[in-house]
C-alpha positions in Angstrom: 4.0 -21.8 -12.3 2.1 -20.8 -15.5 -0.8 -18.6 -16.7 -4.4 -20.1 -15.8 -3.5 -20.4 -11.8 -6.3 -20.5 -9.7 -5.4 -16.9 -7.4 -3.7 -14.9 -10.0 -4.9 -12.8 -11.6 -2.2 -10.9 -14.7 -4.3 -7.8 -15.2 -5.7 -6.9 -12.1 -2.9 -3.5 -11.8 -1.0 -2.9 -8.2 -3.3 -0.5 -5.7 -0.2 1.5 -5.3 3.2 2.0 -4.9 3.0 1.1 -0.8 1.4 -0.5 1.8 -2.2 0.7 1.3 -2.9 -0.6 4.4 -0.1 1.2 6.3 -0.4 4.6 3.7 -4.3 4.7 5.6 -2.9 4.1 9.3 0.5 6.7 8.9 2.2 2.9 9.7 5.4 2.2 7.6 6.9 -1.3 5.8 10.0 -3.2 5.4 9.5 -5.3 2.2 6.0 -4.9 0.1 4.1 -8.1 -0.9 1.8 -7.4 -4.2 -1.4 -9.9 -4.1 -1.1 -12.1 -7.5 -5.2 -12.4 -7.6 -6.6 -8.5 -7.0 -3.4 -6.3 -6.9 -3.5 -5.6 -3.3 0.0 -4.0 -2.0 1.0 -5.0 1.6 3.6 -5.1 4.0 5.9 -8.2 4.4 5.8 -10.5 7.8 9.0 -8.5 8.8 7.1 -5.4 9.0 5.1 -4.5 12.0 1.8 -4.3 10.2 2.0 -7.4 8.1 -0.4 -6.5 6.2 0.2 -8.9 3.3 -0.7 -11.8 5.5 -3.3 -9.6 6.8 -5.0 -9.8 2.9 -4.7 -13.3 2.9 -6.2 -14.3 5.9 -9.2 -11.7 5.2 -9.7 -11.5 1.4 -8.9 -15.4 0.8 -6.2 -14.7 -1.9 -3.2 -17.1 -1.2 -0.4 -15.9 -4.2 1.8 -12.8 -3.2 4.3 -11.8 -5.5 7.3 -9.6 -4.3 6.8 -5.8 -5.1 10.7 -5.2 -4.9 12.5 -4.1 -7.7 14.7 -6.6 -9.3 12.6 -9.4 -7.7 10.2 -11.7 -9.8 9.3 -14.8 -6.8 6.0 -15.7 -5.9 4.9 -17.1 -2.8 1.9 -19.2 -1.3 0.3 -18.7 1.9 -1.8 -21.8 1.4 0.7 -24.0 0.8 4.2 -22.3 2.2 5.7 -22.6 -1.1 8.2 -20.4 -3.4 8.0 -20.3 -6.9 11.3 -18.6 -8.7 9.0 -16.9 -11.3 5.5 -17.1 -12.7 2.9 -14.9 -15.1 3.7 -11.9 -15.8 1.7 -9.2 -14.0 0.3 -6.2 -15.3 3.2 -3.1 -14.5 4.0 -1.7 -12.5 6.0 -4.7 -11.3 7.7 -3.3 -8.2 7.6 0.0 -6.1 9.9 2.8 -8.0 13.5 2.8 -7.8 14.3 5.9 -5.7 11.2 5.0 -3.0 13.1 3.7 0.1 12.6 0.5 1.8 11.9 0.5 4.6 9.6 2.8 3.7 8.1 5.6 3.0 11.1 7.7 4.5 9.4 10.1 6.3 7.3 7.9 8.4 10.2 5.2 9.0 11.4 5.2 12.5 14.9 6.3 14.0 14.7 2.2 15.9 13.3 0.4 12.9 15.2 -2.8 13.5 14.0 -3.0 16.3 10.6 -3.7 15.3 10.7 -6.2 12.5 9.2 -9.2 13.0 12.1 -12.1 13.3 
């Protein structure tokens, strides 16, 4: 994957350090998916809002890139594929260090296992 991809976009900066979507319903996430083409954050499909998916299906964009730290893969909705690496993205590149995941802490329920998507 290289610079010039149709759906990303390297300077559009992340909406956050969580789920926007779940920070505006009191929800919480498992995993946070960063939208490669606006900067959107979202849940992953393990987390009960899925909001990442959500973004997709809504805004059109189809590149996510993970918003974990340590973790550079992109992936495609549109055609189900994983790419190792690709463009760098303007930082931050991942939610901070010390945030928990699941997350955010204070909102994570005591059965949160038991409601990930499988």
């Amino acid at each position: 994957m290289t610079d010039g991809i149709e759906g990303i976009d390297p300077s559009a900066p992340p909406s956050g350090t969580g789920c926007a979507d779940c920070d505006a319903l009191g929800g919480w996430w498992f995993h946070l998916r960063r939208c490669a083409q606006c900067g959107h954050i979202g849940c992953c499909d393990s987390s009960p809002g899925q909001h990442a998916t959500a973004h997709w299906k809504s805004a059109g964009h189809p590149l996510v890139q993970s918003f974990e730290p340590g973790e550079e893969w992109f992936w495609s909705y549109a055609t189900d594929a994983l790419y190792e690496s690709g463009p760098a993205l303007t930082p931050p590149v991942a939610h901070p260090e010390d945030q928990s995941a699941p997350g955010p802490a204070d909102r994570v329920p005591q059965d949160w296992t038991r409601q990930l998507h499988r």
